[in-house]
Phi, psi and omega in degrees: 000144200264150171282089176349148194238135172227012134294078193281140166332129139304078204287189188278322177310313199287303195318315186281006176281315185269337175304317211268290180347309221248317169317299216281326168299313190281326188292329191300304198300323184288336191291156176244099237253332170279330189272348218032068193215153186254131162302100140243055143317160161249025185277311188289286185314320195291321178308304191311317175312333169262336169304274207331323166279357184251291235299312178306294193303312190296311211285331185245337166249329176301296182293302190279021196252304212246320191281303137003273197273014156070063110278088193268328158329306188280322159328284180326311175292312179307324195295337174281341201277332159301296195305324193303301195291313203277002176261305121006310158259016176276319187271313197271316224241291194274347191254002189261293205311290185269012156221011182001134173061032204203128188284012147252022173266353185234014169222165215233129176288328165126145168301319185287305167325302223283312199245036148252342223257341199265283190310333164280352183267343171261345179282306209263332170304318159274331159341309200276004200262324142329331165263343187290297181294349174285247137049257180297001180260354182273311207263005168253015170245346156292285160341306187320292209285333180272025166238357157292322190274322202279329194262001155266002174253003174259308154027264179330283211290338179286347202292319197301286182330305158304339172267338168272333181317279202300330158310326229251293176310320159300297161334292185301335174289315209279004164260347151298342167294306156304001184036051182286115164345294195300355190295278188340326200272326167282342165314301194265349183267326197296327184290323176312328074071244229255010166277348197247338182259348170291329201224324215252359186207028153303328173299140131012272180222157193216160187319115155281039182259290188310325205262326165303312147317337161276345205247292176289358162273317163328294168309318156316320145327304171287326197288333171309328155256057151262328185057249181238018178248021158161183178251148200223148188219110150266176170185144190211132169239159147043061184260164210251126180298003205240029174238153199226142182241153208287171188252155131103355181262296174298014165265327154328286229275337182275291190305296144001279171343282168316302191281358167267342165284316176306309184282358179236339185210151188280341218229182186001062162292126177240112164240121196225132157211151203241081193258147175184139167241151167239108180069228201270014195252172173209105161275078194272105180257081184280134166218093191253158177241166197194145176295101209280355169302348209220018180298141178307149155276147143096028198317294191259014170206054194300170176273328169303306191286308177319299190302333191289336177281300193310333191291308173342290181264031186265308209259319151273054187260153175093335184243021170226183175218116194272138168249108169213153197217161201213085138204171187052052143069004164227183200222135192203119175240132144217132209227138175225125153280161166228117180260196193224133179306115112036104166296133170275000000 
């Protein structure tokens, strides 16, 4: 079993992070506050110097050894045996070197002096080593979290292709049986089709010129097998080319629309669907009746619409609004976007 690391690269961004960092601490540290004048003695440096080395062991062996991996006891015990060592060559060592003979090199101020005078200055030098990792651990679950979303909106979208294929192939066959006139005309609307959800909206977002144009070939599809039982009404207005939509979601809702008309009633289908945009919104409005003796189970809480709400809210969130009502025989969607201009 391979052995867990417990040092992680170091990058170049953190080295100038802690450079700067350990600048801006020491000029604080250096400053004097009754002369007002900055100390850069080398009594003053060296001192810093050993805070600045004990703040690195915590910040880089200590935390990420001991704290990281919830051993906090031995994190504690260590974190006193630094601060111990950094009084101790602060008292024994450096006030010996650089005040020789002199009682504040031969009397001892006392711990509580020692570690008011110590600890703020190694808490914010290791502190800040908490934000830094804070920081990149916020921007690798963001990352994380957007390629967990991209392979779950392709999921979602693959889910699409197939439920509409094999419906689509049963109509055909069974008009092929009938040696129906019309089959060359479902061939040719169905490849139109299935070239635009196979090739043309693998993105993200795709044009809502394309996605509309694609929405009336469809709806054409299905109107073909409706025939003479009923009126199917598109209409699309003041739609603006220079905004893009997610591909494969208003087309759920159309699709619905059909198989809950077909499936509840044979004779006076009624279906309207209406797109307009105002400014930057998309007002997508779908409406069909349906027989209530005959109702679909489960209308509104189809496996299509579910996926088409999870996609929503993967890909809008906070900016669309779904509407839908199931009453008086009929079923009403209504959905407002709010969409994004076409990258240039």
């Amino acid at each position: 079993m391979p052995k867990e690391k417990t040092f992680k690269k170091i990058t170049l961004r953190e080295i100038l992070f802690q450079i700067v960092l350990h600048a801006l601490v020491f000029v604080f540290y250096a400053y004097d506050g009754k002369t007002r004048t900055f100390d850069f003695e080398a009594y003053r440096i060296s001192s810093f110097f050993n805070y600045a080395i004990a703040g690195l062991m915590i910040s880089y062996i200590l935390i990420p050894t001991f704290f990281y991996k919830k051993k906090y006891i031995i994190f504690g015990a260590n974190l006193i045996l630094v601060i111990v060592i950094v009084i101790l060559t602060e008292e024994f060592f450096l006030e010996k070197v650089f005040f020789p003979n002199t009682d504040r090199s031969n009397s001892f101020p006392g711990v509580f002096y020692m570690l008011a005078d110590i600890l703020p200055i190694i808490t914010i030098l290791s502190g800040f080593k908490f934000t830094w990792d804070a920081i990149v651990k916020q921007r690798q679950v963001e990352k994380l979290t957007s390629h967990i979303q991209e392979s779950e909106l392709q999921f979602l979208k693959s889910q699409i292709n197939p439920h509409f294929l094999f419906n689509n192939l049963n109509n055909l066959y069974s008009y092929a049986i009938e040696s129906s006139p019309k089959t060359p005309v479902i061939i040719l609307e169905l490849s139109s089709v299935l070239r635009y959800m196979l090739y043309e909206c693998k993105a993200r977002y795709v044009s809502i010129i394309k996605e509309i144009e694609h929405l009336k070939n469809f709806t054409q599809l299905n109107e073909l097998q409706i025939e003479e039982r009923g009126v199917i009404n598109f209409s699309s207005e003041n739609i603006n080319s220079q905004y893009e939509i997610a591909p494969l979601i208003l087309v759920v809702f159309i699709e619905n629309a059909f198989k809950h008309s077909q499936s509840a009633q044979s004779e006076n289908i009624e279906i309207a669907i209406k797109i307009s945009m105002e400014n930057n919104q998309l007002h997508f409005h779908c409406r069909n009746n349906f027989m209530p003796f005959n109702k679909p189970d489960n209308l509104t809480h189809g496996i299509g619409l579910k996926n088409v709400k999870k996609r929503l809210d993967l890909l809008y969130p906070g900016a669309h609004e779904l509407r839908i009502s199931d009453s008086d025989n009929i079923y009403d969607i209504q959905l407002n976007l709010k969409l994004n201009k076409i990258a240039e």
